[in-house]
C-alpha positions as semicolon CSV with decimal commas, in nm:
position;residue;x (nm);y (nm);z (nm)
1;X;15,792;22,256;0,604
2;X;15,981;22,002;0,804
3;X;15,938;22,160;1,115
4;X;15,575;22,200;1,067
5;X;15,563;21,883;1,013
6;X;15,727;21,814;1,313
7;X;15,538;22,049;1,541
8;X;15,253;21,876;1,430
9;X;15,334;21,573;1,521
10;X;15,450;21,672;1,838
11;X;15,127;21,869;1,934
12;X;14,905;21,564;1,825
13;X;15,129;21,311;2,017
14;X;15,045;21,562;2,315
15;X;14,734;21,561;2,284
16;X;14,606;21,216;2,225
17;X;14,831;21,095;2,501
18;X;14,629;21,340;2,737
19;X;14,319;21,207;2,595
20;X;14,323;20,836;2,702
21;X;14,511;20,861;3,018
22;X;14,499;20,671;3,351
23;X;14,684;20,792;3,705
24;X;14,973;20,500;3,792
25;X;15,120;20,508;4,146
26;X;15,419;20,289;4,238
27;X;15,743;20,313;4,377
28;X;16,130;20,298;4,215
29;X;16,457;20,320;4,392
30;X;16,758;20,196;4,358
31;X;16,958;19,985;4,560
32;X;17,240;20,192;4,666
33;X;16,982;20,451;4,775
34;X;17,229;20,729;4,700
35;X;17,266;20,987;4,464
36;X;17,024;21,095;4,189
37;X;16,668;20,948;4,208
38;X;16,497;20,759;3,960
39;X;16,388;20,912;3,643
40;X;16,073;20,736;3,505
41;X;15,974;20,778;3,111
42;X;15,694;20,720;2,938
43;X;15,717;20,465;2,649
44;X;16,076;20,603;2,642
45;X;15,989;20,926;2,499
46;X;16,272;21,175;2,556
47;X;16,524;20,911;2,347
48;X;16,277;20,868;2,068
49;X;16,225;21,203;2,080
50;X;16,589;21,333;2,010
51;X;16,680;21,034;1,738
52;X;16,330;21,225;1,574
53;X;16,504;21,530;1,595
54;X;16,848;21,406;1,477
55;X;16,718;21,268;1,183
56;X;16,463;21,575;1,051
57;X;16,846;21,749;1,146
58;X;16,615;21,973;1,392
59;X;16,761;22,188;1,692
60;X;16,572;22,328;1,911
61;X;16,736;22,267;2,278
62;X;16,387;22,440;2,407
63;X;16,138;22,193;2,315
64;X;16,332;21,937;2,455
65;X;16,346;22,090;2,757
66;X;16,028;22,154;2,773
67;X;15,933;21,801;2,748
68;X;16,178;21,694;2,997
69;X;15,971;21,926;3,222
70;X;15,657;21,755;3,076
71;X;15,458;21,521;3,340
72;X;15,271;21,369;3,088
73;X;15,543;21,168;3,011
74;X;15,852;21,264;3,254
75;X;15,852;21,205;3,628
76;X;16,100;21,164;3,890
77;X;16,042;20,967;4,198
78;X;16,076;21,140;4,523
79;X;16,332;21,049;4,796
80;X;16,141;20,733;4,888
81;X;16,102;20,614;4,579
82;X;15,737;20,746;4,528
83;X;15,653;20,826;4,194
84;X;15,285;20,926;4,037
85;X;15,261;20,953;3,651
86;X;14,999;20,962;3,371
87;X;15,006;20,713;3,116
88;X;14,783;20,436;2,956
89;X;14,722;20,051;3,031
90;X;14,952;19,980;2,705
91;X;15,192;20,178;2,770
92;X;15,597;20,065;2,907
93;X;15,756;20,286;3,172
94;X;16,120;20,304;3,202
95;X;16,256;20,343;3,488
96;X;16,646;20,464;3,480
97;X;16,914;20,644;3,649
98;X;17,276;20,777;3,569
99;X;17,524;20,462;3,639
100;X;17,239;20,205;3,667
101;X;17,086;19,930;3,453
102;X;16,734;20,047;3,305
103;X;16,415;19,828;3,342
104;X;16,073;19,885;3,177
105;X;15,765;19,775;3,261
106;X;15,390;19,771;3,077
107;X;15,173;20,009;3,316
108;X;14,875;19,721;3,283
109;X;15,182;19,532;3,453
110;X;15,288;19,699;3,711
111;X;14,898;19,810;3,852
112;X;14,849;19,481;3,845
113;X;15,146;19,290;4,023
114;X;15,214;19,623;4,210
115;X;15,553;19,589;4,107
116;X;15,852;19,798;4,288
117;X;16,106;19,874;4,052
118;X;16,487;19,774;4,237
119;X;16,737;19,966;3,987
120;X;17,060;19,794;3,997
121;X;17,393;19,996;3,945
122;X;17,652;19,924;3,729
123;X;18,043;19,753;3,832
124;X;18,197;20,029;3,971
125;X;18,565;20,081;4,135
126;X;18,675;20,211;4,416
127;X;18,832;20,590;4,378
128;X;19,181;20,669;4,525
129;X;19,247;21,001;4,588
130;X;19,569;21,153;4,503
131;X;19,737;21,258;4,863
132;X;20,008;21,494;4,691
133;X;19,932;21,815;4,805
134;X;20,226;21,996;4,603
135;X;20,300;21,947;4,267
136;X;20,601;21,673;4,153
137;X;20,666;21,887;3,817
138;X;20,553;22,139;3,635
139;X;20,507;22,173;3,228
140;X;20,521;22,471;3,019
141;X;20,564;22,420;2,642
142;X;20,451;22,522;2,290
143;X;20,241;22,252;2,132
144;X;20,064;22,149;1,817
145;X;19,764;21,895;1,884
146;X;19,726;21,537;1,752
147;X;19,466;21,407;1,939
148;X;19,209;21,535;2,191
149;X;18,908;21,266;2,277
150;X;18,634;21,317;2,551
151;X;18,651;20,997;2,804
152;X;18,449;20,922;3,078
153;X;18,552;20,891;3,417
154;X;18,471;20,512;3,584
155;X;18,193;20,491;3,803
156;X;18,337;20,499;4,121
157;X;18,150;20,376;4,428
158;X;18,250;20,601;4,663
159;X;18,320;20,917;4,483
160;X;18,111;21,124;4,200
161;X;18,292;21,291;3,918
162;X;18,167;21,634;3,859
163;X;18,272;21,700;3,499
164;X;18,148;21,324;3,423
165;X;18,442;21,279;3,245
166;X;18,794;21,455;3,070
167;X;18,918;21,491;2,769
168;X;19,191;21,324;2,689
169;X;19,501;21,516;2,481
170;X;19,793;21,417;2,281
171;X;20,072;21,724;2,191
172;X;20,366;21,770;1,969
173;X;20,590;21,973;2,186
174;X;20,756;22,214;1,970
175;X;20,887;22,418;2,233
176;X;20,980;22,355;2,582
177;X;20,947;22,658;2,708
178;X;20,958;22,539;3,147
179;X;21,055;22,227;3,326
180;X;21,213;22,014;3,012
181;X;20,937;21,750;2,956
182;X;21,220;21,419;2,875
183;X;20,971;21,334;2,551
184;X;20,889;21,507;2,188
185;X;20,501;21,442;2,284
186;X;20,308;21,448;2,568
187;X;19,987;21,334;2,701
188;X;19,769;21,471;2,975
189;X;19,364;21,485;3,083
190;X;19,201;21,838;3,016
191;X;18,891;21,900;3,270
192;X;18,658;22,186;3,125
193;X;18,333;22,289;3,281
194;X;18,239;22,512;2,938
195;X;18,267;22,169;2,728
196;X;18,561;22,065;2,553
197;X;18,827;22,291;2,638
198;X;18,875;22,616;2,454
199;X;19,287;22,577;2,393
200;X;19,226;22,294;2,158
201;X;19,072;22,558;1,902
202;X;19,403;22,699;1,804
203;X;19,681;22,486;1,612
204;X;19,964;22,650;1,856
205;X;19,951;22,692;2,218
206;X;20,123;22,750;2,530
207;X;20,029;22,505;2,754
208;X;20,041;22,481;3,124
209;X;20,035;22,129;3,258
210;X;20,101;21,957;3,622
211;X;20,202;21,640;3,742
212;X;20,015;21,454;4,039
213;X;20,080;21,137;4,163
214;X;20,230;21,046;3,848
215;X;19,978;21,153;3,644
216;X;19,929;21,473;3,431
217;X;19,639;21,746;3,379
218;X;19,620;22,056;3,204
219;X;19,649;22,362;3,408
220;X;19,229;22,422;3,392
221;X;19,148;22,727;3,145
222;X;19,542;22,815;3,129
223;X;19,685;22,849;2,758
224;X;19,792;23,137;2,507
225;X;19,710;23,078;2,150
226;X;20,034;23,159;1,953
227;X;20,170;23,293;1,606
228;X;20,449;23,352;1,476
229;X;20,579;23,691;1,404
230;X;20,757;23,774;1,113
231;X;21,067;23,771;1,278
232;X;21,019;23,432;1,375
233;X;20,920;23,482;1,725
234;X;20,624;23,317;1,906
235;X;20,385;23,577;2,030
236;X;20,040;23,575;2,139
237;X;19,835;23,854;1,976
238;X;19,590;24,073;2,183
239;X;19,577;24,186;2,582
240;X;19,780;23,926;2,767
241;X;19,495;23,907;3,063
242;X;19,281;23,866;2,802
243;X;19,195;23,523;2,967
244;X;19,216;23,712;3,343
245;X;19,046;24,017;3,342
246;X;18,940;24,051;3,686
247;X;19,302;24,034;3,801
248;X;19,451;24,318;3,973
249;X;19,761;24,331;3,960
250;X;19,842;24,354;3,614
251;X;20,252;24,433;3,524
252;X;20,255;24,300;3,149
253;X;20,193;24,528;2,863
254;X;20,128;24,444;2,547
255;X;20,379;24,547;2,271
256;X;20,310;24,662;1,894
257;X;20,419;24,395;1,679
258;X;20,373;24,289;1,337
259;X;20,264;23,895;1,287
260;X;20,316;23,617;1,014
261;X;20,005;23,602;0,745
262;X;19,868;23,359;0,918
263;X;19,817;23,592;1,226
264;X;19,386;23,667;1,197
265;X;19,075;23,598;1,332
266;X;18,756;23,482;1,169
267;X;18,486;23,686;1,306
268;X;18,187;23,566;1,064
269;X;18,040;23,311;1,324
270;X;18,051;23,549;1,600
271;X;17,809;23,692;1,827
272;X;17,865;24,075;1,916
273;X;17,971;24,020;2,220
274;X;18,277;23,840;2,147
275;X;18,346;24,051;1,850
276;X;18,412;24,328;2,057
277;X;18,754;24,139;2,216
278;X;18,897;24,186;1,858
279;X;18,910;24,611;1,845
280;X;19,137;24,813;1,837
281;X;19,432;24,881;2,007
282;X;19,468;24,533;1,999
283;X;19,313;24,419;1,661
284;X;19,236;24,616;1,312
285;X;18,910;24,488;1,155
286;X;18,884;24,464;0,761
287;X;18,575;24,251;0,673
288;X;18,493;23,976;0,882
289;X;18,891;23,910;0,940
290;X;19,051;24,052;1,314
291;X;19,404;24,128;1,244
292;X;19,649;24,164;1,533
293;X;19,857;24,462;1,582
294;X;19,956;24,397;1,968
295;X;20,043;24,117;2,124
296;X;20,339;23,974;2,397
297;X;20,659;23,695;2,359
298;X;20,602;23,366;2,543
299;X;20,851;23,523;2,828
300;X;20,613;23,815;2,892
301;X;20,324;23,526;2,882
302;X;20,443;23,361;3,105
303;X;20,531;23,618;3,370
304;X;20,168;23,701;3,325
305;X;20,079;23,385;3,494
306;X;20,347;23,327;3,699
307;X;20,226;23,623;3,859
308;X;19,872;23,631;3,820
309;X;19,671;23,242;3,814
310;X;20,021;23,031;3,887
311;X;20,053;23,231;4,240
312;X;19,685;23,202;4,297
313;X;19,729;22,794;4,270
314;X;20,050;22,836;4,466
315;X;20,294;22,716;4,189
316;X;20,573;22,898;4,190
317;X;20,838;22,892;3,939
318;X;21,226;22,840;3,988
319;X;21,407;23,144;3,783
320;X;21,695;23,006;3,782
């Protein structure tokens, strides 16, 4: 009934907007002239819209699309700053862009005074690039997380970020499996173009992390999730390329093994798709539970990447 409700309000919104519109012409840019161009809103509709939605706790990533595709009340101004949109004399515009202060205007306004929006961009600093072009160390360890918060990257005036932003992770090393990290815990920025990065799912992983300049980031998409086995050993259950299947040259096996009670996989919120990486020889299935028969020791896991990813990023590891 909600989401009747909803539709309906949505559809009549639509409509009546339509209805008693006028054609307004004017120009927006912003005053770096770079980057993305200005993205003008009727009567900010696209915000009110999704606090509507979070409120009636309504999901549907569609409709909002489709009204960000809507020029009834979404336009973006062209690489001059020319912009044409529908709207009435009573309506406000706003005029806004990533990085950059928005302004907002009544339409009777800006007809009238012919006003040229000037967006004005936030403080930004300046971006210093990291000149290391090999590694200064190199982690490998078995952690437990504490912490793992998204954080924006700064606005930098002469560089753009492309994930927007990192996460930011704290780990309890349990292990140190390569290159004897001096502390207990350890704390290093995660980039992940999927989202927030799949690793910090599992409450034990094998982690891959490098150190730049001083600084240090998670090897991107590298990790094992781990269990114990009931011999006490960490092991990570299934194929080890599960996470590199398009790798050819594949020397690691995995090894029959029996794993703590703790060892399974919940398959209930799963798609079939991803179901079908829990079968056997790897897995046995009883319910909506994925139990793991196979699996490889963090030795084996690690000659997996050494050998596969690690040598693709040319990080090579000392044996010795």
């Amino acid at each position: 009934m909600r989401r009747q409700i909803f539709s309906f309000l949505f559809i009549f919104i639509t409509l009546f907007f339509q209805a008693q519109s006028v054609i307004v012409k004017g120009v927006a840019r912003d005053t770096t002239k770079t980057r993305n161009y200005v993205h003008i809103t009727v009567n900010d509709t696209l915000r009110k819209y999704r606090e509507m939605a979070t409120k009636a706790k309504i999901r549907n990533g569609d409709a909002y699309l489709e009204l960000t595709k809507n020029k009834d009340f979404v336009t973006r101004a062209d690489s001059l700053g020319n912009y044409t949109i529908k709207a009435k004399l009573t309506d406000t515009l706003y005029f806004a862009k990533y990085k950059h202060y928005t302004q907002k205007y009544k339409v009777e306004d800006i007809i009238k005074n012919k006003i040229k929006v000037q967006l004005v961009p936030e403080p930004c600093v300046p971006y210093v690039a990291c000149e290391e072009q090999i590694l200064s160390q190199f982690y490998i360890f078995i952690g437990e997380k504490i912490a793992m918060n998204f954080k924006e990257d700064p606005y930098y005036c002469n560089a753009m970020s492309l994930d927007m932003g990192g996460f930011e992770c704290t780990y309890r090393i349990k292990e140190k499996v390569y290159g004897g990290y001096p502390k207990d815990t350890i704390e290093f920025k995660a980039y992940d173009h999927y989202g927030s990065p799949a690793f910090g799912k599992y409450k034990n992983v094998l982690l891959f992390v490098s150190e730049y300049c001083g600084k240090l980031y998670h090897e991107k998409y590298q990790f094992y999730d781990l269990f114990k086995t009931k011999e006490g050993r960490w092991a990570s259950p299934g194929d080890p390329y599960k996470n590199d299947q398009f790798l050819k040259e594949k020397t690691v096996e995995a090894q029959k093994m029996e794993f703590g009670e703790d060892a399974w996989v919940d398959l209930s919120k799963m798609v079939k798709n991803e179901k079908e990486k829990y079968a056997l020889p790897y897995y046995k299935i009883v319910g909506d539970r994925a139990f793991p028969l196979m699996g490889n020791y963090v030795d084996d896991l690690v000659k997996t990447k050494a050998n596969g990813v690690l040598k693709g990023r040319s990080i090579k590891l000392d044996r010795n």
